[in-house]
Rosetta silent file (secondary structure, phi, psi, omega in degrees, C-alpha in Angstrom):
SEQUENCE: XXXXXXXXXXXXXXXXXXXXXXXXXXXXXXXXXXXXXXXXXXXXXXXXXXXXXXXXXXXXXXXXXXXXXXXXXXXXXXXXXXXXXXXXXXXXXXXXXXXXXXXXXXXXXXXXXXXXXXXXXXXXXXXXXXXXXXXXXXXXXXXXXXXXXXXXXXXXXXXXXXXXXXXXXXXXXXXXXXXXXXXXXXXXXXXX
SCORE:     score description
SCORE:     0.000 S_00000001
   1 L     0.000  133.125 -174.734   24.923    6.925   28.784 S_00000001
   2 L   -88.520  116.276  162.967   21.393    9.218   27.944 S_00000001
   3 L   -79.322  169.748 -162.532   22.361   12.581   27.045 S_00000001
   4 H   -62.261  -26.019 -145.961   20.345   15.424   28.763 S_00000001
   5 H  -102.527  -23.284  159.471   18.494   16.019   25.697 S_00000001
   6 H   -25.443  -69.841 -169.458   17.701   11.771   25.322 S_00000001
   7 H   -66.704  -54.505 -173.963   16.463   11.940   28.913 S_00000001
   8 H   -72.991   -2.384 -177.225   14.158   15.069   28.616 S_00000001
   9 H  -108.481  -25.403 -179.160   12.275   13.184   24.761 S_00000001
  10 H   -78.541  -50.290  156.220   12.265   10.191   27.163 S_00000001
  11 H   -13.387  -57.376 -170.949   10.607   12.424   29.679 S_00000001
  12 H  -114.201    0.653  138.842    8.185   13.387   27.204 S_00000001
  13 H   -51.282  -35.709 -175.780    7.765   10.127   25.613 S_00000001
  14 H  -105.689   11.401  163.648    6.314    9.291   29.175 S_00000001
  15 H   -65.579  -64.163  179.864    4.201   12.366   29.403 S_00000001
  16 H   -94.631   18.513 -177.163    2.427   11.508   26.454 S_00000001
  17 H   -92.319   -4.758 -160.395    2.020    7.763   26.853 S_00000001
  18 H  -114.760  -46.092 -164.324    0.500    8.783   30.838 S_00000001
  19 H  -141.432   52.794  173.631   -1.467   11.764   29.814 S_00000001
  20 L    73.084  159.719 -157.327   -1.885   12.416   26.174 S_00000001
  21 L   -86.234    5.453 -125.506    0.121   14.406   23.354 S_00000001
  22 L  -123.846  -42.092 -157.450   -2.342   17.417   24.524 S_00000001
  23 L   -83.984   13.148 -163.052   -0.761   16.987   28.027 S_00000001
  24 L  -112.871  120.428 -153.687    2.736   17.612   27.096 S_00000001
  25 L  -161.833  136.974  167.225    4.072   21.132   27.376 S_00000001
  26 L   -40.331  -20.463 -157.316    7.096   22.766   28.286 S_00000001
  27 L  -116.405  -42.882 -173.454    6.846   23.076   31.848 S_00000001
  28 H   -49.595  -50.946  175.538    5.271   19.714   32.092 S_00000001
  29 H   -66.282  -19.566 -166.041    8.683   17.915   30.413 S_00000001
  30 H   -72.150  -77.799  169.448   10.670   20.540   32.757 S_00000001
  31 H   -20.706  -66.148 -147.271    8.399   18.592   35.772 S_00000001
  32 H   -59.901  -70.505  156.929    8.460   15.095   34.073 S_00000001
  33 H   -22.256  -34.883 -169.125   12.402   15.500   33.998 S_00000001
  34 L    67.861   30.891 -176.126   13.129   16.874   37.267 S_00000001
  35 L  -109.724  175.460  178.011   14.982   19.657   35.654 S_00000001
  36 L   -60.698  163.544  158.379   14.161   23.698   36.260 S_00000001
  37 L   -66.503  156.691  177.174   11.623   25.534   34.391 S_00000001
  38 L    94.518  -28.382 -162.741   12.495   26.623   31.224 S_00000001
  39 L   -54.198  -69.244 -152.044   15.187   23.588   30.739 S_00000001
  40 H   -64.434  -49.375  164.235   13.434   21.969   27.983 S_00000001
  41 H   -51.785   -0.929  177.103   12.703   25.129   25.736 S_00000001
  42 H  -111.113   -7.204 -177.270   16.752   25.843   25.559 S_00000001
  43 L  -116.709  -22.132 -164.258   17.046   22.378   23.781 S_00000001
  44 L  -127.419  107.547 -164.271   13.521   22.453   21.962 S_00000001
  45 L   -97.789    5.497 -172.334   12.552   26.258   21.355 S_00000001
  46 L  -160.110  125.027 -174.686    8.718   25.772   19.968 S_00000001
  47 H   -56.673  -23.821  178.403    6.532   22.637   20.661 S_00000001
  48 H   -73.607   10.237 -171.874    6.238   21.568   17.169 S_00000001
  49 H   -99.936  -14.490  172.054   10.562   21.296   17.130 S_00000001
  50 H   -82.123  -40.080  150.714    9.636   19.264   20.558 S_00000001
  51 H   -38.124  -91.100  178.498    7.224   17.108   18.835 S_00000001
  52 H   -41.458   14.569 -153.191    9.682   16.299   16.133 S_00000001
  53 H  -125.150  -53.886  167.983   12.043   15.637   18.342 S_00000001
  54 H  -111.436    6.727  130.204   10.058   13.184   20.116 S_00000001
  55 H   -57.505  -67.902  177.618    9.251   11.752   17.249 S_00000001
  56 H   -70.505  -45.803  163.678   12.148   10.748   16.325 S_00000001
  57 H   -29.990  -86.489 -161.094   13.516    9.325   19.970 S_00000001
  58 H   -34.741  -18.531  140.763   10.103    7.396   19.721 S_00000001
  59 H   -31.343  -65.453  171.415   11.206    5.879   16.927 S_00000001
  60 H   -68.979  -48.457 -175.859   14.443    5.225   17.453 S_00000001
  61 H   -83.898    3.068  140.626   13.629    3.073   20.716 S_00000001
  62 H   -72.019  -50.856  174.733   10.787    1.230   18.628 S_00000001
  63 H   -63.870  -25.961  156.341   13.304    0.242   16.424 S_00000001
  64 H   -24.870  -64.813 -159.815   15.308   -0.557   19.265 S_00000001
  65 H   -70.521  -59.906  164.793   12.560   -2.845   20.567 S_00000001
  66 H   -39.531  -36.431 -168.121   12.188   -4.146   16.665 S_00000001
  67 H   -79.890  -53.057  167.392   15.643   -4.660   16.522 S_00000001
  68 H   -44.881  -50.170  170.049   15.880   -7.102   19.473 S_00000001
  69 H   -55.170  -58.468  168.919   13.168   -8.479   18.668 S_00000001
  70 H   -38.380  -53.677 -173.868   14.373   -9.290   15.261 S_00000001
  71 L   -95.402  -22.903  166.795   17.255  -10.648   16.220 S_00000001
  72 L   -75.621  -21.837  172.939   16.605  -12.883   18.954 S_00000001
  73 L  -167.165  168.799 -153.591   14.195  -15.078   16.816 S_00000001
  74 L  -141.151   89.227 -155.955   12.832  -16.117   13.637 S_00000001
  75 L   -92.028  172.196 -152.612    9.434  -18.392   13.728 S_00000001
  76 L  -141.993  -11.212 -177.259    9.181  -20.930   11.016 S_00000001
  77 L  -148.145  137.290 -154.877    6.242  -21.976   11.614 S_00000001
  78 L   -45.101  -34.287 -174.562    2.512  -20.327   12.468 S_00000001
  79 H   -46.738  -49.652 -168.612    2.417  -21.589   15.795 S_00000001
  80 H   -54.739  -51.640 -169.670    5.586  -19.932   16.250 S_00000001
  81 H   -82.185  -27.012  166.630    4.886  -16.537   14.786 S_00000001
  82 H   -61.126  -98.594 -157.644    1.018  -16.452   16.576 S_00000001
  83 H   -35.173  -48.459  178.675    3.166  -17.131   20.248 S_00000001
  84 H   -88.081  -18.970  156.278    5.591  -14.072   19.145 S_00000001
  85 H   -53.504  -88.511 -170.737    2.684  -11.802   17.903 S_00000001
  86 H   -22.218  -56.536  179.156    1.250  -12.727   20.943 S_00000001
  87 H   -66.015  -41.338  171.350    4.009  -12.315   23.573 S_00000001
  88 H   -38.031  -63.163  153.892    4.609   -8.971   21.376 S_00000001
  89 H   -12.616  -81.215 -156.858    0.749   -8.081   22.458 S_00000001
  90 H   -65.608  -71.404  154.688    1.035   -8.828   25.744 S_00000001
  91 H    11.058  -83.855  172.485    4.830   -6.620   25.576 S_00000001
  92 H   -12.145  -90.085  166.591    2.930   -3.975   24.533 S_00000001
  93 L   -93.126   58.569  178.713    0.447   -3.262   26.492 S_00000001
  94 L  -174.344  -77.977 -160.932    2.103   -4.415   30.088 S_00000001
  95 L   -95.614  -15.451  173.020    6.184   -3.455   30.349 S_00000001
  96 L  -105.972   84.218  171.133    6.084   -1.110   26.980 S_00000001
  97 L   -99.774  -93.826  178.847    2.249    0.181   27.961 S_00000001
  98 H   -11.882  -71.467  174.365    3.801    4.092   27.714 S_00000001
  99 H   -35.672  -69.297  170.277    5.668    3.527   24.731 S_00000001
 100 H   -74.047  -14.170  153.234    2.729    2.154   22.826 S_00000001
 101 H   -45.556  -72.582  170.876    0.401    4.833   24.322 S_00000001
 102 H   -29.983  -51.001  171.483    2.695    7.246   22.513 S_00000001
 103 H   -40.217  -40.456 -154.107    2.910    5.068   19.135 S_00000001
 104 H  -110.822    5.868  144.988   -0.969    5.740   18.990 S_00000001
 105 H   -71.833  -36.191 -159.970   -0.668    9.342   19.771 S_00000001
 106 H   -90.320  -35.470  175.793    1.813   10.182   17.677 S_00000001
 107 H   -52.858  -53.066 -159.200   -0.546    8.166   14.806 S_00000001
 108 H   -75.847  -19.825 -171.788   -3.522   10.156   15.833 S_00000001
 109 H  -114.505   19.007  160.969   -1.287   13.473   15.522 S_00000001
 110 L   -78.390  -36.879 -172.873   -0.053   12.264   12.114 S_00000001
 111 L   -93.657   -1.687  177.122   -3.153   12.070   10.915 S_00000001
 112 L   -97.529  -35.421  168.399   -4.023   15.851   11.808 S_00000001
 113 L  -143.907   90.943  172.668   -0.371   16.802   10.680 S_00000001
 114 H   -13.298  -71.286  175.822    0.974   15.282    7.702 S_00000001
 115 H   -41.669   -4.845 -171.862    4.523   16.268    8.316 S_00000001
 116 H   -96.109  -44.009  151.540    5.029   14.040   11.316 S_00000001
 117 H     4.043  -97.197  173.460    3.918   10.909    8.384 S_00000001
 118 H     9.229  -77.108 -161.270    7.747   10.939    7.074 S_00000001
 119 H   -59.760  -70.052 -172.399    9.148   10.452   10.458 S_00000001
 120 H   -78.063  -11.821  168.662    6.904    7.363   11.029 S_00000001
 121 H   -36.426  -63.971 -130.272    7.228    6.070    7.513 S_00000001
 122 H   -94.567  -19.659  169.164   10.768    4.982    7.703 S_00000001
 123 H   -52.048  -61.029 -167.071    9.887    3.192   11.192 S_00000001
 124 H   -73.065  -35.675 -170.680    6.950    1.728   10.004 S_00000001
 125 H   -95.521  -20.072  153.858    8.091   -0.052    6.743 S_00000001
 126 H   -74.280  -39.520  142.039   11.066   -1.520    8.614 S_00000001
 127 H   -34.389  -34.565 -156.551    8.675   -3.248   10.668 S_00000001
 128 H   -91.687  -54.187  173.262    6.228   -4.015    7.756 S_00000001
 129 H   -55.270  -36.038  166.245    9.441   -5.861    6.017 S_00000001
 130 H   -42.284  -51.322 -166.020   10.098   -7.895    9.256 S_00000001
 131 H   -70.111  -53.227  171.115    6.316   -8.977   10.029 S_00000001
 132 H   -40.567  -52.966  175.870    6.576  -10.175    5.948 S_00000001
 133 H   -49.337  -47.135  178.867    9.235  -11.571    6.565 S_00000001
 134 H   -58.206  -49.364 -170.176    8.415  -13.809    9.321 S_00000001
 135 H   -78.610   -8.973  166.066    5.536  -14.624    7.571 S_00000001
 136 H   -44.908  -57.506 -150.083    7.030  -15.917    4.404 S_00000001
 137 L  -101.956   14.511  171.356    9.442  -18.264    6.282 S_00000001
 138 L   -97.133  -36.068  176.124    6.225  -19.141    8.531 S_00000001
 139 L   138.389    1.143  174.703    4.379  -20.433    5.446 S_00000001
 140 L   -67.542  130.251  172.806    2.552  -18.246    3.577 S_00000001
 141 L   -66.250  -10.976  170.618    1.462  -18.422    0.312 S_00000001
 142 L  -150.651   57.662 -172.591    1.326  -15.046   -0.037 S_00000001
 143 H   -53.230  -21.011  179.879    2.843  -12.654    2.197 S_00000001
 144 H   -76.407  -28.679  139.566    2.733   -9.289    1.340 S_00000001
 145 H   -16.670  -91.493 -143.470   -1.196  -10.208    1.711 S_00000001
 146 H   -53.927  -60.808 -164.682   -1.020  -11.916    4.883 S_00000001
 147 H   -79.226   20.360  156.149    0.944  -10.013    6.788 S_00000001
 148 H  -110.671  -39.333  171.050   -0.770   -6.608    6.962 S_00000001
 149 H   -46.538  -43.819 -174.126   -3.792   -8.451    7.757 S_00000001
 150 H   -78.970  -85.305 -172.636   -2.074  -10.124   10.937 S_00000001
 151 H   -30.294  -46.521  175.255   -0.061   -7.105   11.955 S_00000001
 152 H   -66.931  -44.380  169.276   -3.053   -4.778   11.526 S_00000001
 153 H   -43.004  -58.130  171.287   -5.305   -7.269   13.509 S_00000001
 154 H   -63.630   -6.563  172.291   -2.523   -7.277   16.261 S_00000001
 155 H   -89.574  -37.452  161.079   -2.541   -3.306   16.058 S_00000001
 156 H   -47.108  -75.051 -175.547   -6.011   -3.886   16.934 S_00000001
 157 H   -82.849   12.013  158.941   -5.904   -5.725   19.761 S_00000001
 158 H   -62.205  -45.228  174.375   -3.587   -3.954   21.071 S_00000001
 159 H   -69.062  -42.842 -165.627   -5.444   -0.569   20.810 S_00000001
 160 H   -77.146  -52.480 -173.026   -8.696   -2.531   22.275 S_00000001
 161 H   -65.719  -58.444  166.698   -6.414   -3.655   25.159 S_00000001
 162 H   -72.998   -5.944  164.654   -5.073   -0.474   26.299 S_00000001
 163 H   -88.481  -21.836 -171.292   -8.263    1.260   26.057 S_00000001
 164 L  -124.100   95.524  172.247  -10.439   -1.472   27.459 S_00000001
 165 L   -61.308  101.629 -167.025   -8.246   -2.960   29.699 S_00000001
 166 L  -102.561  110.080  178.947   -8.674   -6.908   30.308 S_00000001
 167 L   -44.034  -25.787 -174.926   -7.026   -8.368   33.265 S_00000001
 168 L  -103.521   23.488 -160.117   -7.030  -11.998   32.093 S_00000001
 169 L   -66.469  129.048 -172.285   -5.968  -10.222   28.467 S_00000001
 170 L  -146.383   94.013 -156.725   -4.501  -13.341   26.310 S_00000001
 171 H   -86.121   21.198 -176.883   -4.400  -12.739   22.652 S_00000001
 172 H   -88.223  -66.403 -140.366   -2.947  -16.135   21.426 S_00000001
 173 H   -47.576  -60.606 -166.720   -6.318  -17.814   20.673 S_00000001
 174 H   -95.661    0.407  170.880   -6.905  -15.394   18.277 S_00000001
 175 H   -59.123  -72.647 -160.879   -3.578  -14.506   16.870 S_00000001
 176 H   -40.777  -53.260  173.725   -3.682  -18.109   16.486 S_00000001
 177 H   -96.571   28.599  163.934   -6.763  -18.638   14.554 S_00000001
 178 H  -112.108  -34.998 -178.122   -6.414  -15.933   12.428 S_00000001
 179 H   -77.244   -2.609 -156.791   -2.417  -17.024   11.688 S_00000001
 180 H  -100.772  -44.600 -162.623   -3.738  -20.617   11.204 S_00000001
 181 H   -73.305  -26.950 -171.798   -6.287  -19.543    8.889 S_00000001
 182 H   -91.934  -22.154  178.375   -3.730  -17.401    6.539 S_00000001
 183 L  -107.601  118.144  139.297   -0.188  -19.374    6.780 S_00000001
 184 L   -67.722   84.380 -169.721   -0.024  -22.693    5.885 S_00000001
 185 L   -38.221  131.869 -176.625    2.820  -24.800    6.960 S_00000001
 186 L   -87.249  154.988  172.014    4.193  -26.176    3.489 S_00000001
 187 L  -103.203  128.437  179.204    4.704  -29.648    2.659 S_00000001
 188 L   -65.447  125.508 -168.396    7.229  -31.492    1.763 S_00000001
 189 L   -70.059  132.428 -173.919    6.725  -33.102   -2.028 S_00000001
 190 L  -107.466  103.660  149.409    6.414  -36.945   -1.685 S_00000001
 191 L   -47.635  169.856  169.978    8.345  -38.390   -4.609 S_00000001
 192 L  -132.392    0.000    0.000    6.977  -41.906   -5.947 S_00000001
């Protein structure tokens, strides 16, 4: 069950993934919400304690997503982890669109105010250990390399997708040839 104040940061989670962190204001989350004016300012009394606020929801249901994610599968092999980057891509920007509209708001208002950094830190490097992970047990020879190249590349075309929207948008080719070129499947040692 979403408590009222859950439901008004999801509110304004979809406020700024539809019209920017600029467009988000009390009386807009009051609107967003369907609650009266004023509602949102009795749980959040200044927008920067509503920013932090919806920071941290936004967070919490990326790790959510991360979590799921995590747990439902484990690729072993490049193919595998290019096809779950990929579907991850596609994720993204199509049933989570909002969500990641926010991610890259909240980034862009991170980098104008340090204190929201923290907040996305602890977020961010549990993801950064996952995407390592995978790619370790995918085949890399080096992962802590590899896998900020492929995760930032997939941060890429992700950003490139929702701004320049491509209807036939299919990011496995190049997930693919970029995971192909840095993971190696390993080989099994041939005895004599």
């Amino acid at each position: 069950m979403t408590s009222r104040r859950e439901r008004l940061l999801d509110a304004a989670i979809q406020v700024i993934g539809e019209r920017g962190i600029h467009g988000l204001t009390h009386r807009s989350l009051d609107a967003e919400a369907g609650l009266a004016a004023g509602s949102s300012s009795n749980h959040f009394r200044t927008r920067d304690a509503l920013i932090d606020a919806v920071v941290e929801r936004f967070a919490a249901r990326e790790r959510a997503l991360w979590d799921e994610l995590a747990a439902s599968t484990t690729p072993t092999t490049p193919g595998e982890l290019a096809r779950l980057l990929a579907d991850y891509a596609k994720d993204a920007t199509g049933p989570h669109r909002t969500l990641t509209m926010t991610r890259y708001a909240i980034l862009v208002e991170a980098g104008i105010h340090p204190a929201l950094r923290a907040q996305l830190a602890a977020t961010g490097a549990r993801v950064s250990a996952w995407a390592t992970n995978w790619v370790r047990v995918s085949g890399s020879p080096d992962p802590d390399r590899d896998a900020p190249l492929i995760m930032n590349y997939v941060t890429g075309l992700v950003l490139h997708q929702l701004a320049i929207p491509d209807p036939a948008f299919d990011p496995y080719p190049r997930i693919e040839a970029l995971v192909s070129a840095l993971v190696r499947p390993r080989v099994a040692a041939v005895t004599a």
